[in-house]
C-alpha positions as CSV (number, residue, x, y, z in Angstrom):
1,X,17.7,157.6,141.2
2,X,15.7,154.2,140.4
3,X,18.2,153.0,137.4
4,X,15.6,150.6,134.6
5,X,17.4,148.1,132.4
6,X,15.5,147.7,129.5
7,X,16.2,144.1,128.1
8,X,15.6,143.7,124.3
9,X,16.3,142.5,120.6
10,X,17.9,144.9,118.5
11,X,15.8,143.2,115.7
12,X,12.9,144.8,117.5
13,X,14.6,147.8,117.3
14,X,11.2,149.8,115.7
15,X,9.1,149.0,118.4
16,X,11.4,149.5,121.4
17,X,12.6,152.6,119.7
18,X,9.0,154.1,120.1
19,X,9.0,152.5,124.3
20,X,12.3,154.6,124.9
21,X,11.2,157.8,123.2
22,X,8.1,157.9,125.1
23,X,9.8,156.8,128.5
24,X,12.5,159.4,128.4
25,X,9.6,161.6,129.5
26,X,9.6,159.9,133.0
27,X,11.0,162.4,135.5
28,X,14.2,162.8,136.3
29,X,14.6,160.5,139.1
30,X,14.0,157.8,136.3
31,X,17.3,156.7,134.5
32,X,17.1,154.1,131.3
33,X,19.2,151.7,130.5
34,X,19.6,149.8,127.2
35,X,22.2,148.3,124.9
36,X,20.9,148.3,121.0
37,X,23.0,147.9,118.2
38,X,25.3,148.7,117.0
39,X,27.1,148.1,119.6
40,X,29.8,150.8,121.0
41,X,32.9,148.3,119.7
42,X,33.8,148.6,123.2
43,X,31.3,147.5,124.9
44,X,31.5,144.0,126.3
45,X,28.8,141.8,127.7
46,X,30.9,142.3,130.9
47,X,30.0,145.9,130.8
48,X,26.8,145.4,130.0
49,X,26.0,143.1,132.8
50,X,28.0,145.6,135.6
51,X,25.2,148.4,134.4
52,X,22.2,145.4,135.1
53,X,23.8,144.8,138.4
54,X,23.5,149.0,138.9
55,X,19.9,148.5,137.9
56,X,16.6,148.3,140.4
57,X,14.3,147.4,137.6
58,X,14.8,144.8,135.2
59,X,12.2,144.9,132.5
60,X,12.2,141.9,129.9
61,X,10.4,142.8,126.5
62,X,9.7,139.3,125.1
63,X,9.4,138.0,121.3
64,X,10.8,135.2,119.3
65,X,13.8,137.4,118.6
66,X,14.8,138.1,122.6
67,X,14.0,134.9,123.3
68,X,16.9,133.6,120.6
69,X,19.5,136.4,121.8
70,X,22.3,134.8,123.4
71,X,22.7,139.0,125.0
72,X,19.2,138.8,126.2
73,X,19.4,135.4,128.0
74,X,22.5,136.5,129.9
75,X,21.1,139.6,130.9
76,X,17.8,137.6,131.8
77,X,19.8,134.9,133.6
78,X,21.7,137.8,135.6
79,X,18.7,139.5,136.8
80,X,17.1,136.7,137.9
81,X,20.2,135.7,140.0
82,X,20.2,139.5,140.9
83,X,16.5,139.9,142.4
84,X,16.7,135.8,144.1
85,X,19.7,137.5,146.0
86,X,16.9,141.0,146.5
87,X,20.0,143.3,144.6
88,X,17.3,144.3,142.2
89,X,13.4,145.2,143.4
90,X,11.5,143.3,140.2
91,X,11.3,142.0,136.8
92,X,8.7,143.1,134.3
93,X,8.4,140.7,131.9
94,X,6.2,142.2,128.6
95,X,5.3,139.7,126.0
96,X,6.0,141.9,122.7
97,X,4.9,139.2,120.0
98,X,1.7,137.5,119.6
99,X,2.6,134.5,119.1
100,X,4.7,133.6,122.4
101,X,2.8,132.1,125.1
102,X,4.8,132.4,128.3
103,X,2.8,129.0,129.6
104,X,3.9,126.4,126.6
105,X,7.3,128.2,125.5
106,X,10.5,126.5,127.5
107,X,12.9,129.1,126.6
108,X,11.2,131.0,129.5
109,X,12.5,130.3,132.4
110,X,10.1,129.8,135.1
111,X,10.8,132.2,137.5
112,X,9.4,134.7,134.6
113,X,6.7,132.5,134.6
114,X,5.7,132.8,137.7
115,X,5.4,136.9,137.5
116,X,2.7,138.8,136.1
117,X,3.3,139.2,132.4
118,X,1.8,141.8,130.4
119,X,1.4,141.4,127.1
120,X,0.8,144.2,124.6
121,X,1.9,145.0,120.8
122,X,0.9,148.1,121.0
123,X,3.8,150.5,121.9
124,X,1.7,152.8,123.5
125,X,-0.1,150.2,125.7
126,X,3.3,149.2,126.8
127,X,4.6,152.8,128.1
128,X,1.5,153.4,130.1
129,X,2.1,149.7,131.7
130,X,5.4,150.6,132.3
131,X,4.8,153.5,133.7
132,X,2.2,152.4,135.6
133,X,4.5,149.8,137.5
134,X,7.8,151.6,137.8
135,X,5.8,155.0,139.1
136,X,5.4,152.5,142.3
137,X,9.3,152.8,142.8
């Protein structure tokens, strides 16, 4: 089972909720996982973080509103910790908003930088991406 933490805003809920739909069609050796709210009152960041350290994928969608999510930047700063100690295979960064540029914006740490970084606003131009680069695994 390759276990995929998908990283997002929940004030980009619309267009993430089109990504999952359309990647809970991956087979069944594919498991998602993803925390949008509203929140289970139960579930803690602690929780949260225990399911990214399950994960072999870590895949970052990126727009003004994950990069101000205090959730997002934990879980970003965790699986960058996760895959420089090789517990998780890769990151996937996707730019989601036009107006980021992954070059010129210092809320992005470097190490996402340094990846390749799709960028795409197009929901359906994400999923094949995605698919494209997890199918590898």
């Amino acid at each position: 089972m390759i276990n995929i933490f998908l990283s997002c805003s929940s004030k980009d809920y619309d267009f993430i909720k089109s990504i999952i739909s359309h990647m809970r069609l991956l087979p069944d050796k594919y498991r998602l996982i993803f925390y949008m709210q509203p929140y289970n009152i139960n579930t803690s960041m602690d929780f949260i973080l225990d399911r990214l350290r399950e994960s072999d994928l870590f895949v970052l969608f990126i727009s003004r509103n994950s990069l101000e999510s205090e959730f997002v930047r934990l879980e970003l700063d965790e699986a960058i910790r996760l895959l420089m100690n090789s517990k998780i295979k890769e990151i996937l960064p996707v730019v989601i908003d036009e107006s980021i540029n992954v070059n010129e914006d210092l809320r992005i740490p470097r190490a996402i930088v340094a990846r390749k970084v799709f960028y795409s606003n197009n929901p359906g131009k994400v999923v094949k991406m995605l698919e494209e680069q997890i199918l590898k695994y």
